[in-house]
N, C-alpha and C positions, 0 to 999 in steps of 0.2 A: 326309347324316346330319343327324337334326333338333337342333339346339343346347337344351343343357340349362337349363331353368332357372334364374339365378344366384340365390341367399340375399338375399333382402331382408332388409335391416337393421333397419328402423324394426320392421313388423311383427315379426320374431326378437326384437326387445326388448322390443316389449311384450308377447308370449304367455309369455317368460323371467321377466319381472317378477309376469304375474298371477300365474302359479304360484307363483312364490317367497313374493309376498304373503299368497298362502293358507295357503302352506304352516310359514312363519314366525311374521307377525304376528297376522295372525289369527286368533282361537282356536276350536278346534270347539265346536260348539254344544253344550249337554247333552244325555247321551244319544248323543253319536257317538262311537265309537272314533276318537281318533286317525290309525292307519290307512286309515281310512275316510274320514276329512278330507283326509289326505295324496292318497290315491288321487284325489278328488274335485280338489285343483288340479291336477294332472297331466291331467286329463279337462279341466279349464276352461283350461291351456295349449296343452294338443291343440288344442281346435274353435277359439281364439283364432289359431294358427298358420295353420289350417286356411283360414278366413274371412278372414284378413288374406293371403292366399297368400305366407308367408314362404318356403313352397320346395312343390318339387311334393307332393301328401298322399302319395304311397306313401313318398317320404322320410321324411313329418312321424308318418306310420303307423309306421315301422319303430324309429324313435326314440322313438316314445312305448309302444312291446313292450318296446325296451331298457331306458327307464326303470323300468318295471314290475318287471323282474326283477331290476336291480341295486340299485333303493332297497326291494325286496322290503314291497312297501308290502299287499301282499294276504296272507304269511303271513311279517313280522319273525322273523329269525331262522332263517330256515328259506331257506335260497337254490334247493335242487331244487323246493320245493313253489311259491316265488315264479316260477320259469323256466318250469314247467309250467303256472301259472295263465296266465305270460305269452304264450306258444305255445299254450297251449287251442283255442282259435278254428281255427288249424292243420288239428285234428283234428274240422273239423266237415266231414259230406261234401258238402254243400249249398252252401258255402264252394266248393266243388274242384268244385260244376256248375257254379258261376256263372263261375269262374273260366276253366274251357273255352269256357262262352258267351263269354265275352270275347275268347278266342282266335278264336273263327269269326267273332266280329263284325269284328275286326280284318281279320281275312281275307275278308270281304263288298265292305269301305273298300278295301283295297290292290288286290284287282281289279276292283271297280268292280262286283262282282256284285248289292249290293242295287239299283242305277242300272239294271242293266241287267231284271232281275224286275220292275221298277217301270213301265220303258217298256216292255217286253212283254209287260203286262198293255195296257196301253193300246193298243198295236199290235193287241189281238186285240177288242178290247170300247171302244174313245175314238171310236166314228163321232160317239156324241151325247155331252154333259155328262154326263147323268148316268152313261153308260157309263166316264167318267174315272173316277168319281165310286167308281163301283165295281172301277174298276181298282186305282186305291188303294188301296180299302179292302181287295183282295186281296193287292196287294205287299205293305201294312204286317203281315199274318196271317201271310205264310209269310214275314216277318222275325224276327218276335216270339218265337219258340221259341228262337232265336237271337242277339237282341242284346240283351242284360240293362240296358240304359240305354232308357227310353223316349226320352227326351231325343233321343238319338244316333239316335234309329230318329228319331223324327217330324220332327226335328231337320236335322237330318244327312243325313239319305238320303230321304224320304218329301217333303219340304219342297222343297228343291233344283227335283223331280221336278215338284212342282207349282206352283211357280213359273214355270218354264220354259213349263211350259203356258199360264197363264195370259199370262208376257207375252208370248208369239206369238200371241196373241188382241188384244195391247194393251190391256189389261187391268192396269194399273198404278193403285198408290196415289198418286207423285206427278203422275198425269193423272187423277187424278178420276175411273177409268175402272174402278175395282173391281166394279161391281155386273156387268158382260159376265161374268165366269167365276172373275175370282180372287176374290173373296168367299166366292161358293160353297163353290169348291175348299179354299180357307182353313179355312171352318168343319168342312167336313168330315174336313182333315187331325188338324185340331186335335179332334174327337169320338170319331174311330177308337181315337187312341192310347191314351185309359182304357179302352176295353174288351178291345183284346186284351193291352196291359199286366196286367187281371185275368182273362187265360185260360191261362196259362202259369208256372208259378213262376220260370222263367227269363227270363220278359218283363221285367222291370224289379226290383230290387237288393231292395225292402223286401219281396219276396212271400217269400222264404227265413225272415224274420224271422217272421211269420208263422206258418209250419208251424215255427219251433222255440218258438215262445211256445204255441201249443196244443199242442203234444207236452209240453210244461213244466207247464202248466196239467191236463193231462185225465191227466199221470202214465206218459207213451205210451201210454195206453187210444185214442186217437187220432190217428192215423199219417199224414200225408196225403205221399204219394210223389207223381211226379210224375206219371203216367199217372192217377193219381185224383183229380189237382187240374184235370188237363187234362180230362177224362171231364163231370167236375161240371160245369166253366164252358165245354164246348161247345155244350149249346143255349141258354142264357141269349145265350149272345156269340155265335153264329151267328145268331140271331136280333135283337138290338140293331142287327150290321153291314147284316144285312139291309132291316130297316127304318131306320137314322137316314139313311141319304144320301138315301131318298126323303121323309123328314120332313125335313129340311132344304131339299131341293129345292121345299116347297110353301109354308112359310113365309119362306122367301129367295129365289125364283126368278132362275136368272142370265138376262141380257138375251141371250145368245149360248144357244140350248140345243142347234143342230144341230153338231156340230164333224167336216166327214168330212176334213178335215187332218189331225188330233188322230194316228190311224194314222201315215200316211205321216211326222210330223214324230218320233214316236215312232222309227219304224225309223230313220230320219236318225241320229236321235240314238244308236241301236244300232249303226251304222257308226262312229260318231265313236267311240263308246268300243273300238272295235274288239276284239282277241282277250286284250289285255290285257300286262301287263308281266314281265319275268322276277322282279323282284323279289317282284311280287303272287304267282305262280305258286310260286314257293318258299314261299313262308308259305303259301297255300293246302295245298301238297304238305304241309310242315310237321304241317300241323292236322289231315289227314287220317290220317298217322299215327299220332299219336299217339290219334284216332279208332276207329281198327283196334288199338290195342293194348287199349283201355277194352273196347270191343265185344266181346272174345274172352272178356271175363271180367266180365259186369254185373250178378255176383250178390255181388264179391268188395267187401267194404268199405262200398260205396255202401249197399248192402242188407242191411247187417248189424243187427242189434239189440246190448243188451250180450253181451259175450263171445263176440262173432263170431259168436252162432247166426245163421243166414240166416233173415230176414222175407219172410214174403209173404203180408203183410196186403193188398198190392195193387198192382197192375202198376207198371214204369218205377222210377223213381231215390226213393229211401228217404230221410225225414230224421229216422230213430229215432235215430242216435245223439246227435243236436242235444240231442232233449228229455232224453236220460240224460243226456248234461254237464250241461244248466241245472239239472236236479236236483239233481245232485253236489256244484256250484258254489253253489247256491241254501240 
């Protein structure tokens, strides 16, 4: 079991003090509500908690909802209207996709299935460099729809992968030896990930934010669900993938470009990860059902507009209701 976190002191006191400071001595500026002051050091003790890592943030997140609702600093006086300001977020559906990416990403990590998409690209198309090259740039696409942290994809799983190549080339930074294939491979890891980061609204965490500030802004005259976000940015981002690994290949050429190992060390490495572990398998099983129960019913909620009429402004997962709260709220 992975050990929790303990409560750092230093940081807890000083994210405890700015708030109070603000909230105290401070006085609001003219022209601000009080409340609005208020609300504002409780925001600048959050990111303070946050960036000093005084405890893990879904802690630091859950305590700064509570604060919200019981210092009712969004509507004084009014404790249901502050509870519901504070839970708002809850009820956004875009929220609850991301949140299922996260499940399956987790579930990628525990059984090793992004590792293994990543070296079975390579086992089919790694004879040459640049065939790595585009291995990659395959794994990290069909991660993307899926793991809502860029970070954590390019990061995490995508990186690992190309690393490993690289140093069975020998091909290291402390041997001076980067320019044979890990440089390449590097810059290419490192290109991939902004563009299918902006092909997918569940590629990485700020694309949600997005589709509810233009649903805020256009009044939901502009809807963009997910199947139309993905629609839009498939030939820009089919096309970008396509060309930057061979753009990179000519302005950075690696000194290694034939690699018929690159296969064989790939499948290697698909034996070592082997069939995988019960615990990964339980989460995976986990996520699939809860899959199947979504699946049965992907017109309910998700694709709702106000008052639960069903939208279908446009294929895949809905974020009209995002833009009716900002309104509401706004």
């Amino acid at each position: 079991m992975d050990k929790l976190t303990p409560l750092k002191p230093v940081p807890t006191l000083i994210a405890v003090a700015a708030a109070l400071l603000i909230w105290f001595v401070i006085p609001a500026p003219e022209g601000v509500e009080p409340n609005a002051w208020q609300l504002l050091a409780l925001f600048i003790g959050t990111i303070i908690a946050i960036i000093g890592k005084a405890m893990p943030i879904g802690a630091v997140s859950v305590i700064a909802i509570a604060l919200v609702a019981l210092t009712e600093v969004t509507h004084p006086g009014q404790p249901g209207a502050a509870l519901s300001d504070a839970l708002s977020g809850f009820s956004n559906p875009l929220i609850w996709l991301i949140g299922f990416s996260i499940m399956i990403s987790l579930s990628l990590n525990k059984t090793g299935l992004g590792g293994r998409i990543g070296y079975y690209f390579i086992s089919l198309f790694g004879k040459r460099t640049l065939g790595i090259a585009y291995a990659l740039t395959m794994a990290e696409t069909t991660l993307a729809p899926v793991t809502p942290s860029n970070t954590a994809r390019g990061g995490g799983i995508i990186h690992p992968i190309m690393k490993s190549i690289a140093d069975s080339f020998g091909s290291k930074a402390e041997l001076n030896t980067v320019g044979k294939i890990g440089r390449y491979l590097a810059l290419v890891n490192y290109n991939i990930n902004p563009v299918t980061s902006a092909m997918f609204i569940t590629a990485t965490a700020p694309n949600p934010l997005v589709v509810s500030l233009i649903a805020k802004g256009t009044h939901d005259s502009v809807e963009l669900t997910w199947g139309m976000w993905a629609l839009a940015a498939l030939v820009p981002g089919v096309c970008s993938l396509l060309v930057m690994p061979l753009v990179i290949y000519l302005l950075y050429p690696p000194e290694i470009k034939s690699t018929p190992n690159a296969p064989h060390f790939a499948q290697e490495k698909l034996r070592e990860l082997g069939a995988g572990n019960a615990a990964g398998e339980n989460h995976s099983g986990g996520v699939r059902a809860v899959a199947g129960v979504v699946g049965r019913h992907p017109g309910d909620d998700i694709r709702s507009g106000a008052g639960g009429e069903p939208n279908h402004r446009g294929p895949g997962w809905s974020g009209g209701a995002i833009g009716q709260r900002g309104a509401e709220l706004g």
